[in-house]
C-alpha positions as CSV (number, residue, x, y, z in Angstrom):
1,X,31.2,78.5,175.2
2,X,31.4,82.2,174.1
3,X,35.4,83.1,173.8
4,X,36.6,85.1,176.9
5,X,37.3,89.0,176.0
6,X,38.7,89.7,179.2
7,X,41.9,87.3,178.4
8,X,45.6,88.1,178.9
9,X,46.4,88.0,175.0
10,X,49.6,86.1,174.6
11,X,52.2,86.1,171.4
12,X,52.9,82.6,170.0
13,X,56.8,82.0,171.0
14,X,57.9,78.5,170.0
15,X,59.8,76.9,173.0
16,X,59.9,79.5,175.0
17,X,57.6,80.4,177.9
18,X,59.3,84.6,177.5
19,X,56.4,86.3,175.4
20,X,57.8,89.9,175.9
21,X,61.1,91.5,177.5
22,X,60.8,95.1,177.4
23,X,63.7,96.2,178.9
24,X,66.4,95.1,181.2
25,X,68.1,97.3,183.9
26,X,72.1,96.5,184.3
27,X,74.3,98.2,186.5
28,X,77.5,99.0,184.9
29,X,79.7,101.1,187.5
30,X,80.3,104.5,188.8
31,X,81.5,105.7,185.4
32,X,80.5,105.3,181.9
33,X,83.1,104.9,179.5
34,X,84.6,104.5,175.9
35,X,84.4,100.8,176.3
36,X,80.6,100.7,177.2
37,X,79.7,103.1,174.1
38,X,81.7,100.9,171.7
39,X,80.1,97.7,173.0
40,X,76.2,99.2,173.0
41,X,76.3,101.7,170.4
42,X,78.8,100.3,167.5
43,X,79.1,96.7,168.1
44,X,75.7,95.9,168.8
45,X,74.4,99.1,167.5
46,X,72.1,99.9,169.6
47,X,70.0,103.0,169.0
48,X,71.1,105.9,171.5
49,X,67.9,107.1,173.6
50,X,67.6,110.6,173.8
51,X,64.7,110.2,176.4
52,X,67.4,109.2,178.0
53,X,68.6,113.0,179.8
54,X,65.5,114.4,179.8
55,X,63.9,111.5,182.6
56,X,67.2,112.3,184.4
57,X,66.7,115.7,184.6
58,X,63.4,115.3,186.2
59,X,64.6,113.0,188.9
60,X,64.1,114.7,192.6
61,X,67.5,112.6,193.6
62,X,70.9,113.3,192.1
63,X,71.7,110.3,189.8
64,X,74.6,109.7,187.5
65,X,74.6,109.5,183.7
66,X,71.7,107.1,182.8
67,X,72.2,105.7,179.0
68,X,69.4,103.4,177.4
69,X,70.2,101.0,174.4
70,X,67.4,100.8,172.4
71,X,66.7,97.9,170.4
72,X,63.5,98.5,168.4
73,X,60.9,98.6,171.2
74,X,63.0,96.2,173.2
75,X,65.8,98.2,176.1
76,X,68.7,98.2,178.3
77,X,68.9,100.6,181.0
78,X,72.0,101.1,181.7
79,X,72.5,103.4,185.0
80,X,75.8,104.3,186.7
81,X,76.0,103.9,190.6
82,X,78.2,105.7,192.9
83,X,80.3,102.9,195.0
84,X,79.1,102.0,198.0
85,X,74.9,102.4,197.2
86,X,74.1,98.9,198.0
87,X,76.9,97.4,199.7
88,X,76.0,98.1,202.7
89,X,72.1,96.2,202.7
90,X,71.9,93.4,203.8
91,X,72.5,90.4,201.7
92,X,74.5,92.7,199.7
93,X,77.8,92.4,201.1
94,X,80.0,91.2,197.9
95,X,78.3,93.7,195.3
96,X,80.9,95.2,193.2
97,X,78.3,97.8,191.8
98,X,79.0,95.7,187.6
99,X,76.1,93.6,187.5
100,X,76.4,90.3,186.6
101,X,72.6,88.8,185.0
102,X,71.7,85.4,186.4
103,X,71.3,83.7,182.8
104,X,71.7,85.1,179.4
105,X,70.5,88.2,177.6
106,X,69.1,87.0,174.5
107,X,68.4,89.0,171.3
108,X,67.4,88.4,167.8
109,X,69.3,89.8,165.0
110,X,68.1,90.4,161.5
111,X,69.4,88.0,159.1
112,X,70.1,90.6,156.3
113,X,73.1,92.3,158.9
114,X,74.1,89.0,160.6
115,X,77.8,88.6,158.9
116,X,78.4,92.6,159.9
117,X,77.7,91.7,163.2
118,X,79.9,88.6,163.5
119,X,82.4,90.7,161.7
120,X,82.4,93.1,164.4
121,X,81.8,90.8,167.6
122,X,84.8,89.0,166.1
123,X,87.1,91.7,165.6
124,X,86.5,93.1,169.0
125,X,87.4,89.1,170.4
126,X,90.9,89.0,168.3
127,X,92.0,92.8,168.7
128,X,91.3,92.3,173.2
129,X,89.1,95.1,172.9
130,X,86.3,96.0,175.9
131,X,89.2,95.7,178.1
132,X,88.4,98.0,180.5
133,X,84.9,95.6,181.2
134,X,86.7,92.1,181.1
135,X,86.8,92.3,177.1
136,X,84.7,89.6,175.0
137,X,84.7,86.6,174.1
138,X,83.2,84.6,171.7
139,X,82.2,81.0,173.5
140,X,79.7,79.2,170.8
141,X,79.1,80.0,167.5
142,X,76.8,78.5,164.3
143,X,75.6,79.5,161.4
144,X,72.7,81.4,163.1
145,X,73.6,81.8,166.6
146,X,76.6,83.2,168.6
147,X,76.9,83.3,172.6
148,X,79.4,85.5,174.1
149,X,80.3,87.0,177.2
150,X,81.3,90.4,177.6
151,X,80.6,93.2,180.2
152,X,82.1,92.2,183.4
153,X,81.3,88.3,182.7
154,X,77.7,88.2,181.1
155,X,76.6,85.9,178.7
156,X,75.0,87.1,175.2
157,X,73.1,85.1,173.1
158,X,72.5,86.4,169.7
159,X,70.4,84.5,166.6
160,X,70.0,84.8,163.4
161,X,66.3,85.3,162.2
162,X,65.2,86.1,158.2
163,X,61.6,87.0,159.2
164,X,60.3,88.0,162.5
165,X,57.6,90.3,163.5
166,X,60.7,91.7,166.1
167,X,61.8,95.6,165.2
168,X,65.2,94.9,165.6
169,X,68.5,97.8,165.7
170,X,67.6,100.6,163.4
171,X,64.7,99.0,161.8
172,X,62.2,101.7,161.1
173,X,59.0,102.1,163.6
């Protein structure tokens, strides 16, 4: 039987029926703020997108600052809301406009910066930091895996990987 080209082709992900996330979209209030930046940009050091202003500017609706968190090719879109956009739909009634994911946002860490990064999720968690978002704090934690929750009560997954065809934060393109 001749192999069919037409295919979806699928990446080999033991366990796990994801194959790709490209980005995520999370709410995170009306204003962004120093807490937000430290959690995206110097905890999890996240790569600023400077794409970022430019799609805002082309908007034809008035929108508040939009901030991505790039992660390699991976994404969170992080857009501020005015209060009051989606409370009033229907099924909407006890939106708070901080978006809470149903599950966990899961990311792979290289395992060459792994101790910087429990260094810092750590320090955050003892010093009461991210207060201003319902701080963070750290829930599970192994030797190659820590699970979190931060940002207005979701839960982080992060693990430890030593090779990984994943472009992880920073990695070069």
């Amino acid at each position: 039987m001749a192999a069919d080209t037409n295919a979806i082709p699928e990446l080999s992900v033991e366990g796990s029926p994801l194959v790709s996330l490209e980005h995520f979209n999370m709410n995170i209030g009306e204003k962004w703020n120093e807490d937000l930046q430290k959690f995206w940009f110097e905890i999890l050091e996240a790569a600023p997108d400077s794409r970022a202003e430019e799609v805002s500017k082309r908007q034809s609706v008035s929108m508040l600052p939009l901030h991505w968190a790039n992660f390699g090719l991976q994404q969170a879109h992080l857009p501020c809301q005015y209060s009051g956009h989606y409370e009033n739909m229907p099924g909407m009634e006890s939106w708070t406009n901080k978006q809470k994911i149903r599950g966990i946002v899961g990311l792979e860490w290289p395992a060459q910066s792994w101790a910087q990064l429990l260094g810092r999720l750590e320090t955050a968690a003892s010093r009461g930091s991210l207060s201003s978002t319902g701080g963070l704090k750290i829930v599970s934690q192994t030797d190659q895996m820590v699970q979190f929750v931060a940002l207005y009560g979701n839960v982080f997954r992060i693990t430890s990987v030593k090779e990984t065809n994943y472009i992880g934060p920073k990695f070069p393109l």
